[in-house]
PALUMPA-256082 format. One record per residue: residue in three letters; x, y, z of N, C-alpha, C in turn; residue number from 1. Coordinates in Angstrom, 3 decimals, always signed. Atoms other than C-alpha are relative to their C-alpha. Example, Ala and Ser with C-alpha at 12.3 -4.5 7.8 and 13.67 -1.06 7.14 Angstrom:
MARFI  nudren        nu        nv        nw       cau       cav       caw        cu        cv        cw  marnu
MARFI     ALA    +0.890    -1.190    +0.000   +12.300    -4.500    +7.800    +0.900    +1.200    +0.000      1
MARFI     SER    -0.820    -1.190    -0.060   +13.670    -1.060    +7.140    -0.770    +1.090    +0.730      2
***
This chain:
MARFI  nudren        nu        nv        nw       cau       cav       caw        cu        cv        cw  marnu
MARFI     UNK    +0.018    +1.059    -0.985   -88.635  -106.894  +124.258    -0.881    +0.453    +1.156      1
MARFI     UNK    +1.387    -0.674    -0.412   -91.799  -106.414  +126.321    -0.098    -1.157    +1.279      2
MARFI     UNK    +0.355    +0.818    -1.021   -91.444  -109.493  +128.857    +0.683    -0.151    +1.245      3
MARFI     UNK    -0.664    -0.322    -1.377   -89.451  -108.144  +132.068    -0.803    +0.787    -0.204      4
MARFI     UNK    +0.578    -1.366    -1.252   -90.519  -106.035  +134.663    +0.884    +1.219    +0.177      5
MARFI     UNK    -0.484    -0.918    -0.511   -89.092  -102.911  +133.918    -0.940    +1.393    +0.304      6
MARFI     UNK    +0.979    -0.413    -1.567   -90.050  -100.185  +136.616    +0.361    +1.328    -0.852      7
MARFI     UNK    -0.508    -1.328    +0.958   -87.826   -97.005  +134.469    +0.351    +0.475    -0.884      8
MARFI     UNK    -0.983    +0.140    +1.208   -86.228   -95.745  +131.705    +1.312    -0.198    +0.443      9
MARFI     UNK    -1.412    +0.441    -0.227   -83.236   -96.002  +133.747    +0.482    -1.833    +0.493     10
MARFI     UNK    +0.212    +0.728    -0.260   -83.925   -99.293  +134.425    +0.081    -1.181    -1.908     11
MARFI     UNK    +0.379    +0.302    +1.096   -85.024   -99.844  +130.674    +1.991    +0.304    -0.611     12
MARFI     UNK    -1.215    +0.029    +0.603   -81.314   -98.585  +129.680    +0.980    -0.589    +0.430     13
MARFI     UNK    -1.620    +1.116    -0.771   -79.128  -101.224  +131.607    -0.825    -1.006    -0.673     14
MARFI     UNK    +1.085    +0.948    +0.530   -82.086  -103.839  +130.152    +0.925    +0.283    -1.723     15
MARFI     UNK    -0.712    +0.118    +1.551   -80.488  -102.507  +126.474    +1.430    -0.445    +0.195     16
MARFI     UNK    -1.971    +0.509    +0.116   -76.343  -102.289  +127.465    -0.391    -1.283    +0.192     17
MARFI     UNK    -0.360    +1.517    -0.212   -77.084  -105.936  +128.831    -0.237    -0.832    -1.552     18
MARFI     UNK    -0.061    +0.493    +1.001   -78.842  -107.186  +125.708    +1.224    +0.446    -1.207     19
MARFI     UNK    -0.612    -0.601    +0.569   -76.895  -104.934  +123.486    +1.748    -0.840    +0.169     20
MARFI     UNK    -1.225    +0.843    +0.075   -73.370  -106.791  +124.854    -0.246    -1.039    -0.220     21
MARFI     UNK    +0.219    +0.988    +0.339   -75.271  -110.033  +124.016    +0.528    +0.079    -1.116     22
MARFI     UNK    +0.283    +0.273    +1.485   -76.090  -109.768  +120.670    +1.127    +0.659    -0.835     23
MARFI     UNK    -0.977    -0.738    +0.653   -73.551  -107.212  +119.589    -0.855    +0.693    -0.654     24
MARFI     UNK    +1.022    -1.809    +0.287   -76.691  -104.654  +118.356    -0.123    +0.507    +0.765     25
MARFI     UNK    +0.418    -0.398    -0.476   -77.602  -102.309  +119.354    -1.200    +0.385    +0.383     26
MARFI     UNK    +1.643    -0.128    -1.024   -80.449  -101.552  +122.093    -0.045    +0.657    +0.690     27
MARFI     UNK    +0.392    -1.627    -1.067   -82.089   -98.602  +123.781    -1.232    -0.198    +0.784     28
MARFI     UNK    +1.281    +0.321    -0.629   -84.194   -98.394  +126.607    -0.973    +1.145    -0.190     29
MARFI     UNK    +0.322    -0.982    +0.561   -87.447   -96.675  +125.839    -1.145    +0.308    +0.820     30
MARFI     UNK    +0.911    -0.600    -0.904   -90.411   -94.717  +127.283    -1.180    +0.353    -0.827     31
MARFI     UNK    +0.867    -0.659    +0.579   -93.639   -94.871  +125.593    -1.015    +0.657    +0.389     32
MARFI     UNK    +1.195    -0.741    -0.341   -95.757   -92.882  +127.871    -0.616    -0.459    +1.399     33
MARFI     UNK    +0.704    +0.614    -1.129   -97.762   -92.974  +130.956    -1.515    -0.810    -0.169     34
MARFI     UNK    +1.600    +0.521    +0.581  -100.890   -93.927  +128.857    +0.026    -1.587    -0.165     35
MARFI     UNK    -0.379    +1.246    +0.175   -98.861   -97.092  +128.175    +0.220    -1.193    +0.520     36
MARFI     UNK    -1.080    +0.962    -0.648   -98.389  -100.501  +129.050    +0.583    -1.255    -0.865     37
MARFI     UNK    -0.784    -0.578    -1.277   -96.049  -101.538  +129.560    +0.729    +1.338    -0.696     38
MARFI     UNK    -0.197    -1.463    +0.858   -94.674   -98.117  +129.095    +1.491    +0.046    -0.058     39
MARFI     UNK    -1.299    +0.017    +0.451   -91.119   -98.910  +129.438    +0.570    -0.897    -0.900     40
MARFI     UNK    -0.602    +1.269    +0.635   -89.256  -101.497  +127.306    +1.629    +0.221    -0.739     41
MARFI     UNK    -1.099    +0.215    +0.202   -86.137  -102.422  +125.491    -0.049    -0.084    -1.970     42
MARFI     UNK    -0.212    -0.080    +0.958   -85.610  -101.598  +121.678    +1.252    -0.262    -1.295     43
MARFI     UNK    -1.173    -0.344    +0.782   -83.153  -102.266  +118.756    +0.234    +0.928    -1.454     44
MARFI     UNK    +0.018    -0.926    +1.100   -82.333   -99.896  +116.817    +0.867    -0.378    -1.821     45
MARFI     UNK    -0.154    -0.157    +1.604   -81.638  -100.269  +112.358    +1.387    +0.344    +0.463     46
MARFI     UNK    -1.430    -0.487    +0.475   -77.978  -100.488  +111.575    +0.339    +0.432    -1.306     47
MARFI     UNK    -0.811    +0.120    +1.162   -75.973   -99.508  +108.947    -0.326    -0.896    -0.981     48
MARFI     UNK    -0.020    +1.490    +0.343   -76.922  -102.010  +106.111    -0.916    -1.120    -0.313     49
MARFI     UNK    +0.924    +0.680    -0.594   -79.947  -102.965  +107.547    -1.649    -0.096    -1.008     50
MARFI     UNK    +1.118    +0.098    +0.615   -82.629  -103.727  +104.938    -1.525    +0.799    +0.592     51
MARFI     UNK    +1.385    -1.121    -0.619   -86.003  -101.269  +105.714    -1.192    -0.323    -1.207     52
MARFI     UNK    +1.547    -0.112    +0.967   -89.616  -100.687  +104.424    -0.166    +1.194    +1.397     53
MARFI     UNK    +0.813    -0.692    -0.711   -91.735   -98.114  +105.793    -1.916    -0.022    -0.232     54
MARFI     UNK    +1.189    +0.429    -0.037   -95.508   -98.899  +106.611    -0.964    +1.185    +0.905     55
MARFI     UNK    +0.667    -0.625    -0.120   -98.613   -97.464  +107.129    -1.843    -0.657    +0.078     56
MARFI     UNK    +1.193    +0.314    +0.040  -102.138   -98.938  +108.287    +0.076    -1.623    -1.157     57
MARFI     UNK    +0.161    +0.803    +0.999  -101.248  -102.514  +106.699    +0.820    -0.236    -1.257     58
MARFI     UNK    -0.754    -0.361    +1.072   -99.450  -101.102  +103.809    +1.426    -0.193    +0.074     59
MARFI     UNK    -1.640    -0.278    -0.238   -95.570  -101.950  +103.457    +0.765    +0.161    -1.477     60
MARFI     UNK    -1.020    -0.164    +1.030   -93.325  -100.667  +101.048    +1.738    +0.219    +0.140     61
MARFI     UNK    -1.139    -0.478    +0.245   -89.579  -101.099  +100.334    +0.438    +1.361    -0.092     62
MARFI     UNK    -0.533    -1.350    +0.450   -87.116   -98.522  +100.723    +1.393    -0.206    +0.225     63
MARFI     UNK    -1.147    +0.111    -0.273   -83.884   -99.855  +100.482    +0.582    -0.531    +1.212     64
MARFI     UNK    -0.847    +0.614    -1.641   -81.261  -100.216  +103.390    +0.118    +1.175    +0.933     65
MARFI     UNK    -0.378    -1.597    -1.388   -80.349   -97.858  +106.635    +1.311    +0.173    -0.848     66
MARFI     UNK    -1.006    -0.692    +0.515   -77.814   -95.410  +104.908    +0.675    +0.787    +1.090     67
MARFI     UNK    -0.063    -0.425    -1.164   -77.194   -93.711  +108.212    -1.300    -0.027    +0.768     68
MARFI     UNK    +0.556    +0.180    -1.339   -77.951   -93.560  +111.817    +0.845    +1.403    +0.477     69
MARFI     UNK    -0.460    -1.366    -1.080   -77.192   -89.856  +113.542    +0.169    -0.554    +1.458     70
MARFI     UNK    -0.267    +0.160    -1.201   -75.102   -90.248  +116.591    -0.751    +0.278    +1.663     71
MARFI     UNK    +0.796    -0.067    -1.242   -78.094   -89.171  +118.817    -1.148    -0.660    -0.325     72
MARFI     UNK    +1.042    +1.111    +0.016   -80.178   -91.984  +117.267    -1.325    +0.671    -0.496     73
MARFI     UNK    +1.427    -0.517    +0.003   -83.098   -89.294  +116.535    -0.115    +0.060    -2.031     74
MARFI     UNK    -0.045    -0.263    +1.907   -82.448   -89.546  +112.424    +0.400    -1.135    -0.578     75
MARFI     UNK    -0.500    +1.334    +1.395   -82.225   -92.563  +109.787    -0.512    +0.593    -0.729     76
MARFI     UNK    +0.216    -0.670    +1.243   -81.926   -91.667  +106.625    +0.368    -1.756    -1.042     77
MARFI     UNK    +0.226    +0.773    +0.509   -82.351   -94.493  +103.749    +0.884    -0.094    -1.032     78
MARFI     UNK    -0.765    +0.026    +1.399   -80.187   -95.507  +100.634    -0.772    +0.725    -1.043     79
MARFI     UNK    +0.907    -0.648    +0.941   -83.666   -94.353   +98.517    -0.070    +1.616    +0.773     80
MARFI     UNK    +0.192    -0.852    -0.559   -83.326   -91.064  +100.686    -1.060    +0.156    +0.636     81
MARFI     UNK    +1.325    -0.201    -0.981   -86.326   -91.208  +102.959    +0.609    +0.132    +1.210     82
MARFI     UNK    -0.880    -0.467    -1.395   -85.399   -89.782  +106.438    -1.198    -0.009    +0.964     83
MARFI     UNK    +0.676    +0.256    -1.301   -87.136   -90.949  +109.565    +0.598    +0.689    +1.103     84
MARFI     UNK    -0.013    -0.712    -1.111   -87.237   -89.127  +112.593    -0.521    -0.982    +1.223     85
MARFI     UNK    +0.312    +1.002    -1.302   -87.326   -91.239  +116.492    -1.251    +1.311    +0.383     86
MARFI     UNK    +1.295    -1.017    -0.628   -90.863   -90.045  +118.107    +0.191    -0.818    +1.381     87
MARFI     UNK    -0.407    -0.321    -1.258   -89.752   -88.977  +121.353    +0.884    -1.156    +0.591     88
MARFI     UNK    -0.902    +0.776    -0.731   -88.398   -91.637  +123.535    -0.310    -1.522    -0.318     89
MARFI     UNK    +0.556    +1.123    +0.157   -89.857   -94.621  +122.017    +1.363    -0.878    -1.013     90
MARFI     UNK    -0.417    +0.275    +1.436   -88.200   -97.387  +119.715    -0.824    -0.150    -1.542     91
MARFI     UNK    +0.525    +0.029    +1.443   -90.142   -96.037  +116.720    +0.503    +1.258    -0.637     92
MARFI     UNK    -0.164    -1.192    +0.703   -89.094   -94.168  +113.875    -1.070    +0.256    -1.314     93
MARFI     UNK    +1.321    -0.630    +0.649   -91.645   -92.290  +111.678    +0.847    +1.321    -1.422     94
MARFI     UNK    -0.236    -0.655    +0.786   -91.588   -90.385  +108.315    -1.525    +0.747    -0.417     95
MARFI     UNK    +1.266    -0.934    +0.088   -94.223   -87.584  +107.761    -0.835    -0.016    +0.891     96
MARFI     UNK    +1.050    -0.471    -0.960   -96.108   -88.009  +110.913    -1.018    -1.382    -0.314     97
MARFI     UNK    +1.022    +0.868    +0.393   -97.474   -90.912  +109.231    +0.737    -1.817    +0.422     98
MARFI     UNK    -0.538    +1.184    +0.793   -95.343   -93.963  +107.708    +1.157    -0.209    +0.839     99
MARFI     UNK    -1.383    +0.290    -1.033   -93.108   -95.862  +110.388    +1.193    -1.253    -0.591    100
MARFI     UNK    -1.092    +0.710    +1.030   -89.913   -97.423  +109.386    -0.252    -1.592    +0.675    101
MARFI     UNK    +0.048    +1.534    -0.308   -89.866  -101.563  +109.556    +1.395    -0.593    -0.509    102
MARFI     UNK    -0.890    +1.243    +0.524   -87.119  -104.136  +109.590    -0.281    -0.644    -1.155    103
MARFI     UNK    +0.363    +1.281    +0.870   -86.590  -106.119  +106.558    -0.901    +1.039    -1.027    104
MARFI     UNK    +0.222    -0.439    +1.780   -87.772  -105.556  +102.744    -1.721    -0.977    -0.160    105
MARFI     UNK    +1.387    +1.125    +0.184   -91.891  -106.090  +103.003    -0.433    +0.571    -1.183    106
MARFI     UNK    +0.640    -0.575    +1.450   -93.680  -105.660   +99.780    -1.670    +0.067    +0.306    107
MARFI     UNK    +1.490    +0.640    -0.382   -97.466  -105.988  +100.897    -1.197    +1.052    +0.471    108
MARFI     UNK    +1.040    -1.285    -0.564  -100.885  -104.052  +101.135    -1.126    -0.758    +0.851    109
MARFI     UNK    +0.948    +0.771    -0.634  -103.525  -104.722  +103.388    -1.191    -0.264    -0.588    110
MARFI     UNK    +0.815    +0.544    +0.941  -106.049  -107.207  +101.907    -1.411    +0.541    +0.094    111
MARFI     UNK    +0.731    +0.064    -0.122  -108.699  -106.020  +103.638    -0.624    +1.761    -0.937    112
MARFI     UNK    +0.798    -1.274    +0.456  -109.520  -102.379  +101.475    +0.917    -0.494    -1.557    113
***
């Protein structure tokens, strides 16, 4: 969620509890950098359950559902066993440095190569 004015990450993490008691997901506030804008924002994080793919330049491939979520949010691990790691304070999670995890079951390569 990218369309408030938030000023911090502490700012960015009352921006999640609020949504977060909306919706009943959960949401983290996040920090992608000073290079960034906007560099703070509001993320939800993959539940339990939660249908995945992991993509790469275009490329999306299935990988099952979220099999866990580690209580400090920095680890999903997949029903097909693929284990994503959170890069740094952002809401993205990443497998090999490469291939970032996606909502939802995409099947699809990019047309253009």
């Amino acid at each position: 969620m990218n369309n408030w004015n938030i000023k911090s990450l502490d700012h960015a993490a009352e921006c999640a509890a609020a949504v977060t008691s909306v919706t009943g997901k959960l949401h983290i506030g996040c920090d992608r950098g000073a290079s960034c804008s906007p560099r703070y924002y509001v993320a939800a994080v993959p539940a339990v359950g939660d249908p995945v793919s992991y993509a790469f330049n275009g490329d999306y491939y299935p990988c099952g559902s979220v099999a866990a979520v580690s209580k400090t949010l920095k680890k999903i691990t997949t029903t097909e066993g693929k284990v994503f790691y959170r890069r740094r304070m952002t809401g993205s999670w990443v497998m090999d440095s490469t291939w970032s995890l996606v909502i939802g079951h995409i099947d699809r390569l990019n047309p253009e190569f």
